[in-house]
N, C-alpha and C positions, 0 to 999 in steps of 0.2 A: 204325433202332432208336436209335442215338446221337444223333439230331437229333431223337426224339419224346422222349428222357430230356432231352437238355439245353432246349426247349419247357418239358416241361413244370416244371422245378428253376425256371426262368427263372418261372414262374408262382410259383411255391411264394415266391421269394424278392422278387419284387410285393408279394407276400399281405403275405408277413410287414412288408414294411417301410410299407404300408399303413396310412394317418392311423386308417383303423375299429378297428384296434387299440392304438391309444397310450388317455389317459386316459380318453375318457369310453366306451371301451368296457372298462377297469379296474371302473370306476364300476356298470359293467352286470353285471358277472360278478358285485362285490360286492353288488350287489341281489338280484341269482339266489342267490347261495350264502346270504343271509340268510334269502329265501323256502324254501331247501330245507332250511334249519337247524331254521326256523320249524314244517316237517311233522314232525320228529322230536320238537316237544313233548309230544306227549301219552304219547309212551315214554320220558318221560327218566330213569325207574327201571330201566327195562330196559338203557338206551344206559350207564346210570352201571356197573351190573354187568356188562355187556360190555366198556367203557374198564378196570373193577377186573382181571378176568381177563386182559385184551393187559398189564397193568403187570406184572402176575405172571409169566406166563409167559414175557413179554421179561427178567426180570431171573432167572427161573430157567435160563434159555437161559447166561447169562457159570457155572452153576456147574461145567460137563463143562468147559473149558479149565481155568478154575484147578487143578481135580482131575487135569488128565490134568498138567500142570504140577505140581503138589506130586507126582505120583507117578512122573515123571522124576528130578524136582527130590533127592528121597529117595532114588536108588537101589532095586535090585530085591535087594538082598543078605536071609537070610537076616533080620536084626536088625529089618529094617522092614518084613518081612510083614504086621502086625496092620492098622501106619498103612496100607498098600499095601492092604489087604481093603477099610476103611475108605471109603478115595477109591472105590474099584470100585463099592462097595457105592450111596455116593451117584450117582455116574454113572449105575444103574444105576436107582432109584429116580426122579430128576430127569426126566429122559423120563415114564415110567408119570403121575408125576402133572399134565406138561405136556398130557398125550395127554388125559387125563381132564377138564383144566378145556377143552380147546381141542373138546371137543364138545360140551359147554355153554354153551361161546364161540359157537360155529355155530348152534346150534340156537337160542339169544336174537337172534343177529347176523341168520340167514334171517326168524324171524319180527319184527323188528319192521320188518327191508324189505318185506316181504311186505306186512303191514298200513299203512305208507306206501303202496305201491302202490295197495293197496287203497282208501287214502283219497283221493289225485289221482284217481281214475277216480271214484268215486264226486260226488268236488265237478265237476269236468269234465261229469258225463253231468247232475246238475243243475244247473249251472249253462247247458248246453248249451239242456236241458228249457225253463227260464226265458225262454231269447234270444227275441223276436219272430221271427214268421212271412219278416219280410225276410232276418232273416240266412242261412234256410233257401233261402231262393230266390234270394238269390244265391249260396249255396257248394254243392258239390257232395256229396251223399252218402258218397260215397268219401272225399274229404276229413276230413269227420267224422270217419270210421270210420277213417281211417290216424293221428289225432291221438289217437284214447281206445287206439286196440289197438297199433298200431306204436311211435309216441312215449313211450308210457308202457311198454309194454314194452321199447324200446331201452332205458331206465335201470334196467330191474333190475338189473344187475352193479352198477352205482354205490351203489344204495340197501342189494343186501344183502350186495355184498365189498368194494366199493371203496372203503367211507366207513371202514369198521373196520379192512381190510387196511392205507391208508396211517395210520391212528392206530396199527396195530401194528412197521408199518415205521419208522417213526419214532422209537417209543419203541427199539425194537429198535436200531436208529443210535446213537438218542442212552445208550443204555446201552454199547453197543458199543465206543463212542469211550471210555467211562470209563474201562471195562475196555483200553481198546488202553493208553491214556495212562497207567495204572497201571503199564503193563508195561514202553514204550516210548514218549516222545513225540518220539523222534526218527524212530522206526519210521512213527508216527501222523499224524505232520505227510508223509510220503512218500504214505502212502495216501491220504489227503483233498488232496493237491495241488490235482489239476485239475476235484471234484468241483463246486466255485463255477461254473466254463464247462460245467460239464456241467449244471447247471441253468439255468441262461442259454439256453443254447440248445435245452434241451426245453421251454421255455415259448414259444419260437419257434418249435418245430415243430408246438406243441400250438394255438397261434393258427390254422397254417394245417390242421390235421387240424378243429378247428370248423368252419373256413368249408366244409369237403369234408361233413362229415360233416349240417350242414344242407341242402347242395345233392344229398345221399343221399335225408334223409326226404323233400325236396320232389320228386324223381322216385321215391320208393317211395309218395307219396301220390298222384302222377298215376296209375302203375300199379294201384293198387288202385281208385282210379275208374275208370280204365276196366274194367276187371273187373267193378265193382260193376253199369256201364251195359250191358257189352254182354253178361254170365252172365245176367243177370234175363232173367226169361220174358217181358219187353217188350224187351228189346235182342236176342236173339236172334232172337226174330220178327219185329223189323222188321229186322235182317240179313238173315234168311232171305228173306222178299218183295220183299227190294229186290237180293240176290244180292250179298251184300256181305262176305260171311265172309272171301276174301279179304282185303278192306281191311282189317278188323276185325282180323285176324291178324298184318299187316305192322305193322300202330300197334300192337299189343300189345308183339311182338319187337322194334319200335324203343324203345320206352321200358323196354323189359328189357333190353336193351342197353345205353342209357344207362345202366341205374341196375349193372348191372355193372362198366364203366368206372370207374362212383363208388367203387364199394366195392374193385377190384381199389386204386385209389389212395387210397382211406383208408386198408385196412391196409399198403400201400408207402409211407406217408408217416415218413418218420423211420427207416426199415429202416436205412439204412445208417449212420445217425446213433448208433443202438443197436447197431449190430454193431461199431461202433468203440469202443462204451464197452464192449462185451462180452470185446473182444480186451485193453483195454489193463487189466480187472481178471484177465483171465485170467494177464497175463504179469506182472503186481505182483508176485504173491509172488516171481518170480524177484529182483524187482529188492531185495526186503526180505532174499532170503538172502544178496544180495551184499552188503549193506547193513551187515548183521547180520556178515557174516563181516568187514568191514571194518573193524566196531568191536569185536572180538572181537580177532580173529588180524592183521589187517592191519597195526600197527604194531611190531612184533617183540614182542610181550606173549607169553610162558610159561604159559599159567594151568594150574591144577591143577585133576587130576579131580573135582571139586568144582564148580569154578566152569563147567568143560565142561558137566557136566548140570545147573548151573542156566541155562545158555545154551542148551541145546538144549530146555530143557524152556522158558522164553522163549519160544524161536523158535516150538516146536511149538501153542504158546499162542498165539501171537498170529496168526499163519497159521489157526488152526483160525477164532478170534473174525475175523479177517477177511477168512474168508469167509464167515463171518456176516453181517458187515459190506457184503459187498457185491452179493448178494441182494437185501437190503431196497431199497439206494440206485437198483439199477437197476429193484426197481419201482418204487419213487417217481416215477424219472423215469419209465417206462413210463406210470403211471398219469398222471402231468397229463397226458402225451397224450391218455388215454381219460377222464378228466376235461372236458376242452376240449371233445371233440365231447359229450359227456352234457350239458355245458351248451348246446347249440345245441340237441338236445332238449328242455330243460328252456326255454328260450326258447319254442320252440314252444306248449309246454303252456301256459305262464303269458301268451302273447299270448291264446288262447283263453279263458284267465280272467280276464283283464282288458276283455274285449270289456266296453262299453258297454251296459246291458238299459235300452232306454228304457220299458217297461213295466213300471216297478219297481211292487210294489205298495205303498200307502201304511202307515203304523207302525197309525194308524189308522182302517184300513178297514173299512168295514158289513159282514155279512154278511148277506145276505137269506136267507131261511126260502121255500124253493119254495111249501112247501104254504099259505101265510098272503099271498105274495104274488097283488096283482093282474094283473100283466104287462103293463103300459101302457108303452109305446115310444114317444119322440119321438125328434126331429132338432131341433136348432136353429142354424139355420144356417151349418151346417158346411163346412168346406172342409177338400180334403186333398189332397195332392201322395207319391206313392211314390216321389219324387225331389226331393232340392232342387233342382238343376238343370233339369226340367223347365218347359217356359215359360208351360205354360199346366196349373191346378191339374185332378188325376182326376174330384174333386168339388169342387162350386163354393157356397156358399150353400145346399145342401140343408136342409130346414124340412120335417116331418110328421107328425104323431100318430098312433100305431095304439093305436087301446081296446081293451079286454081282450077277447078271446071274438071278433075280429073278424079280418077276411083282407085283407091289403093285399097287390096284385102289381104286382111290377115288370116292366114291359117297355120294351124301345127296341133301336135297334142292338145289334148286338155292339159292345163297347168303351166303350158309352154309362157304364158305372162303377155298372153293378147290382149286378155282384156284389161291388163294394166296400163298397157301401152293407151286405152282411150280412158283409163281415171287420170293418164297425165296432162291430158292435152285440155281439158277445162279446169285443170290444177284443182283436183278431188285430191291430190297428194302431190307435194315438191319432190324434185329429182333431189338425189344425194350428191352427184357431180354430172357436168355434163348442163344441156339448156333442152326447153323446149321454147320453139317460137311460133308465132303469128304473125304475119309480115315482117318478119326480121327484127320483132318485138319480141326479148324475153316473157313467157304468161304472166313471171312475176313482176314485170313493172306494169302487168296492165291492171286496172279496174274489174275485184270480181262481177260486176255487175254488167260489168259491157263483154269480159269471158261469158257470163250465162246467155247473153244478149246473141251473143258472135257465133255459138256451138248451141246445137239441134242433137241429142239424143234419142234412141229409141232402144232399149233393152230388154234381154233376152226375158226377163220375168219381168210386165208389164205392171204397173201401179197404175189403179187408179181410186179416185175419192169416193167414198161415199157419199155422192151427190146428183144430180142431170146427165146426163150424157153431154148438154150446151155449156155448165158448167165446167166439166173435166177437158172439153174442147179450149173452151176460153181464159183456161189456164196456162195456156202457151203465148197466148197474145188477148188480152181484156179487150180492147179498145177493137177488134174485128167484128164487120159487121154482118148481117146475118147471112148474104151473099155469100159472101166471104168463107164463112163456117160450112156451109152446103159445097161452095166448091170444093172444099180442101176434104168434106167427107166424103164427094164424089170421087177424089183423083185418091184416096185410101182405098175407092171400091167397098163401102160403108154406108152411103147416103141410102142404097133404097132397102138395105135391114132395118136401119133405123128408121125409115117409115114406118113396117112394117110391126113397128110395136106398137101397142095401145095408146103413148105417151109420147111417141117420135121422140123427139132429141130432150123433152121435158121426164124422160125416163129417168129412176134412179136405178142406178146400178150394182147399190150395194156393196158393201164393206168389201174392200177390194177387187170391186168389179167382178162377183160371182154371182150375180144375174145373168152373166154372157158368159158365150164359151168363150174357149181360150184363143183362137182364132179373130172373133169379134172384140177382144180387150187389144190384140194386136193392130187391127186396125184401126182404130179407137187412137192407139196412140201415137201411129201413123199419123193421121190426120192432124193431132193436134202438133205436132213436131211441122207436116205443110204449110198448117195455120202459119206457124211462127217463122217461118223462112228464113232461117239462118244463112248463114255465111260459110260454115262447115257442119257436115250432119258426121255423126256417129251413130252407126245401125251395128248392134251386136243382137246378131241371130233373128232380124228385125221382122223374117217372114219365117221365124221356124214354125209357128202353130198355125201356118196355112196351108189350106188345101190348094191342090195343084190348080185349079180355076182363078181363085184370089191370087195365089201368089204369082200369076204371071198377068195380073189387072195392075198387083203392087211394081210389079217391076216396073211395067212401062209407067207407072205412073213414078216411080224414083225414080228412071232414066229422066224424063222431063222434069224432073226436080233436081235434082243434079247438074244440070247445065249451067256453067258458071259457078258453080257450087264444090266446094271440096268436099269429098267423102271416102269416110273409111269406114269399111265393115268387115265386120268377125264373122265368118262364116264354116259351118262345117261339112256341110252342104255343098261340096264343090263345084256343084251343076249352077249355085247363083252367080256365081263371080267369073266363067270362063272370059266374059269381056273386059273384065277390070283393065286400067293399065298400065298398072303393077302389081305382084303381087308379092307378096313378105312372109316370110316360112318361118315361122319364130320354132325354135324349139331350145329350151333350159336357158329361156330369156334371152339369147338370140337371135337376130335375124342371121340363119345360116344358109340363106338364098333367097334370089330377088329376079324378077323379070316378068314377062306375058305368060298365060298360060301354055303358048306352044316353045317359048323358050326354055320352060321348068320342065316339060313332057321329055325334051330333047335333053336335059341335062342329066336326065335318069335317076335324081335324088331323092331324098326323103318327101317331095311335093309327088313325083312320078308314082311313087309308091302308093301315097296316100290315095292317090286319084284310082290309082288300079286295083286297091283293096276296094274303094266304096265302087266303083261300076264295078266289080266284076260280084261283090256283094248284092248289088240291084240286078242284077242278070242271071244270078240263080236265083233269088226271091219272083223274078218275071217266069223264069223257067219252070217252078214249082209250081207255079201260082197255073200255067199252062197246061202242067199233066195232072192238076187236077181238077180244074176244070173237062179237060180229053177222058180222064175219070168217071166224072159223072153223067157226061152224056153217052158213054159204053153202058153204064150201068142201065 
C-alpha cells in the first residue's frame, strides 16, 4: 500500500512539474475561460443581479460581529438594555433578509447555468448535425454521446455553483479582511500568513486533478461506447451468435474498472493537502487567543473593566469574522481544484466545436425549387480520395450525364466506388477536382437543404427509428396527409402488411426496425422516399431483401415514379436494371464502359462477363434445384 501511494505522489509530482503546464498551457486555460465567459453573454442582466445580491449579502454578513461586539463592548447592565435590544434586534433581522436575497440568488444563479447548458448542447448537437459523413465514420457513436451528455453534464456544478460560489467567496474574503483589519491588523496579518502557499500549491494540485480528470471522461467515453455497441439489438445479437457475452462482459468490467481507479484518484488528489489546511484554520484561533492575550495581559498592563470587555468583545469579533473568513478561503482553494478538471471538460467540448466542417455552405448559395426543377445530373470529371494518404484516388476522372426522366445503373465489383459516386451527388462528401451538377448548378453553390429537398435516397441497409411506422413514413415529408401516406405505402406494395399488424401504421417498430423483416424495413423505406417525391432518387440495392412477388410490385411501382424523375441505382442483381438507359461499369473508380444493356452484351467486356457469371450461376442453382427435386419424387 505505501509503495502504490508513494508511485503514485511520484506521478502526481511529474505532472505537476511537467513543461504541459508552464505558459503556453496558461495561454490555454485563458482562452477556455474567455470562451466560457463568452456563453454567459446573453444573461449579463441576470449574472449583473446575481454579482448585486453575493455584494450584499457578503457585506451584510460583517453586520452580526460588529453587533455582537458593541453588545459585549457595552456591558449587560441594566442602563444599556434599549442599546442591547437594539443590536439583538439587528442580528436578528440581518439573517431573515440574507436568507431572502440568497434564494433569489439561487434561483437567477441555477437558471442562467441551466440555460448555458442548454446552449453548449444545443450548438454542439448542431454543430455536430453539420460535420460531414467522415467525421461520423471515423468516430464512434458512443463517443458522440459521451461528449454532448457526460462532458456537458460534468460542468454543471461549475456553470450553476461554482462560477457564483467563488465570486461570493471572494467578495466574502475580501470584505472579511476589512472587517479583521478594523479590528486587528496584527491579529489579521497572523491569519493570512501562510494563505499565499496555500494558493501556490492548490493551483498545483489543480494542474494535476485536470490531467486525471480528462483521462476520466476519455475512459467514461470508451465505457459508454461500448455499451452503446454491444446494448444495441445488433451487438447483442452478434454476441449472442458468435457466444461472446463473456468477452463482451470482461471488456465492459475492465474499462469500469479503470474508469473507477480514475475517479477513486480524482477525488484523492489534494486530500491530504486540504486536510492540512483544514487542521491548521482549525487550530488559528488558538493561536489568535494567545496572541490577543499577549497583547492584552502579557506585559504586566492592569486594564480596567472596561477595556476587558472591549477586548473580549474584540476577540469574540474577530474569531467569529474569522471563521467567516476561513470557510470562503478553503473553498476557493477547493474550487480551483474543481475548476482545473471542469476545464479539461470544457476542452473537450470546445475541441468538438472547433472541428473543421469542410462542407461549409456558401453565404450565397441557390436554392432550387424541387417542383420547377428539371433533375439533370452530370459528373465531370471527377476525382476523389476518402483519404489523403491513400495512393491511388476511390474515384478517378468520373464524367456522365443523366437527363431528366431517365435511369442510369451502376454496376462493377464491390469496391469499384459506386456507391461513392451517390455520397457525391447530395454532397455527403466534396470532389477533390473536377464538379458535380444539378441543372448546371455546382452542389456546392446550392443550399444543403434544398440538395436534401431535391435527392430521394433508398440504401442498401435500411434505418429506421424507433418509433410508428406513420412516424418513420412522415419523416420524408411531415406536412403529407393521411391519403397521401396509404398511397405511397400502397405504390411500396406495404399498405396491406401494415394493416395486418395489431397496430397498423400506429405500430412501433423498434430499435432499428427489428420488429420487421428485412424485406418489410425495405419497403418501409421505399414508401417513405414516394412520400417525399424528389426530383432525383438514388436506390442502392433498393430491392435486395425482396422477394421475387415484392420486388416486381416495387418495380413497377419505381417505374411510375421515375417518370420525370432522375434515377440512379447500384445494382448487383443484373436482372433489375436490363431497361435502364444507361448503364456505367465502374471498375478501380472508373467508368470503363457505358451504354444499354444490349450494347455492353455486344461489347463482350467486363459487364458481358459479369452478366454470364450471375445467369449462368442462376442456371445451375435452377438446375440443381430440378434433379433434386426429380430426386425425391424417384425416391
Amino acid at each position: 500500500m505505501m509503495h502504490g501511494m508513494g508511485g503514485g505522489a511520484g506521478r502526481y509530482r511529474r505532472l505537476m512539474k511537467s513543461p504541459s503546464f508552464e505558459a503556453p498551457q496558461r495561454k490555454a486555460d485563458a482562452r477556455t475561460v474567455r470562451r466560457v465567459a463568452a456563453a454567459f453573454r446573453p444573461y449579463v442582466r441576470d449574472v449583473a443581479v446575481v454579482l448585486g445580491a453575493i455584494a450584499i449579502v457578503s457585506m451584510l454578513g460583517l453586520v452580526n460581529p460588529y453587533m455582537l461586539k458593541f453588545s459585549i463592548s457595552i456591558g449587560f447592565g441594566q442602563e444599556n438594555f434599549r442599546a442591547l435590544a437594539v443590536f439583538v434586534g439587528i442580528m436578528i433581522v440581518t439573517p431573515l433578509i440574507s436568507s431572502l436575497i440568497g434564494v433569489g440568488q439561487t434561483y437567477l444563479n441555477t437558471r442562467v447555468g441551466q440555460h448555458v447548458m442548454r446552449d453548449l448542447r444545443n450548438q454542439l448537437y448542431a454543430h455536430l448535425q453539420n460535420m460531414p459523413l467522415k467525421f461520423f465514420t471515423d468516430t464512434r457513436t458512443g463517443e458522440i454521446q459521451s461528449r454532448i451528455s457526460n462532458d456537458i453534464g460534468g460542468v454543471q456544478s461549475v456553470l450553476t455553483d461554482t462560477a457564483t460560489s467563488t465570486v461570493s467567496n471572494v467578495t466574502i474574503v475580501l470584505a472579511t479582511v476589512v472587517g479583521l483589519l478594523a479590528l486587528s491588523w496584527q491579529l489579521t496579518l497572523l491569519s493570512l500568513a501562510l494563505v499565499p502557499l496555500f494558493i501556490f500549491l492548490t493551483y498545483r494540485v489543480g494542474n494535476v486533478r485536470r490531467e486525471i480528470s480528462k483521462n476520466t471522461q476519455m475512459s467514461l467515453a470508451e465505457m459508454t461506447a461500448v455499451v452503446e455497441e454491444t446494448l444495441s439489438v445488433s451487438g447483442v445479437l452478434l454476441a449472442k451468435v458468435f457466444g461472446r457475452q463473456r468477452h463482451e462482459i470482461q471488456r465492459f468490467k475492465g474499462e469500469n474498472d479503470r474508469y473507477v481507479a480514475l475517479q477513486i484518484r480524482q477525488q484523492m488528489v489534494g486530500r491530504w493537502f486540504m486536510m492540512f489546511i483544514s487542521t491548521f484554520f482549525s487550530i488559528l484561533p488558538a493561536l489568535v487567543y494567545l496572541l490577543m492575550g499577549y497583547m492584552s495581559f502579557g506585559q504586566g498592563q492592569h486594564p480596567s473593566p472596561q477595556q476587558i470587555n472591549e477586548t473580549i468583545g474584540t476577540l469574540v469579533a474577530f474569531t467569529t469574522l474569522q471563521t467567516r473568513l476561513y470557510f470562503p478561503i478553503g473553498q476557493l482553494l477547493s474550487v480551483q481544484i474543481e475548476i482545473q478538471g471542469a476545464l479539461a471538460l470544457f476542452d473537450r467540448i470546445f475541441e468538438y466545436l472547433d472541428m473543421k466542417n469542410d462542407l461549409m455552405e456558401k453565404p450565397d448559395a441557390i436554392s432550387l425549387d424541387p417542383h420547377t426543377s428539371r433533375g439533370q445530373v452530370e459528373m465531370d470529371n471527377v476525382t476523389f480520395r476518402y483519404r489523403e494518404d491513400l495512393e491511388r484516388p476511390t474515384l478517378d476522372g468520373v464524367s456522365f450525364t443523366m437527363r431528366p426522366g431517365t435511369l442510369t445503373a451502376l454496376v462493377g465489383p464491390s469496391g469499384a466506388g459506386k456507391t461513392t459516386i451517390t455520397y457525391l451527388l447530395p454532397r455527403l462528401y466534396d470532389v477533390d477536382s473536377g464538379a458535380v451538377r444539378i441543372d448546371s448548378h455546382d452542389v456546392r453553390d446550392l443550399t444543403l437543404e434544398s440538395l436534401g429537398t431535391m435527392i430521394g435516397v433508398v440504401t442498401q441497409e435500411t434505418y429506421l427509428f424507433h418509433s410508428t411506422i406513420r412516424e418513420n413514413l412522415l419523416y420524408g415529408r411531415p406536412d403529407a396527409t393521411e391519403e397521401e401516406l396509404i398511397t405511397a405505402a400502397k405504390a411500396a406494395a406495404i399498405h396491406d402488411r401494415i394493416m395486418e399488424l395489431s397496430e397498423g401504421y400506429d405500430t412501433v417498430v423498434g430499435e432499428r426496425g427489428y420488429k420487421l423483416s428485412g424485406g418489410e424495413k425495405q419497403r418501409i423505406a421505399i414508401a417513405r422516399v414516394i412520400l417525399k417525391d424528389p426530383r432525383v432518387l438514388i436506390l442502392d440495392e433498393a430491392t435486395s431483401a425482396l422477394d421475387t412477388h415484392s420486388e416486381r410490385l416495387i418495380q413497377a411501382a419505381l417505374e411510375r415514379l421515375m417518370q420525370g424523375r432522375t434515377t440512379i441505382a447500384i445494382a448487383h442483381r443484373l436482372s433489375t436494371i436490363l431497361a435502364a438507359d444507361q448503364i456505367l461499369v465502374v471498375d478501380h473508380g472508373q467508368i470503363v464502359e457505358r451504354g444499354t444493356h444490349t450494347e455492353l452484351l455486344e461489347q463482350g467486356g467486363l459487364y458481358a462477363r459479369l452478366y454470364n457469371e450471375q445467369f449462368a450461376s442462376a442456371a445451375e442453382v435452377a438446375e440443381l434445384s430440378a434433379m433434386d427435386e426429380l430426386a425425391a419424387v424417384n425416391e
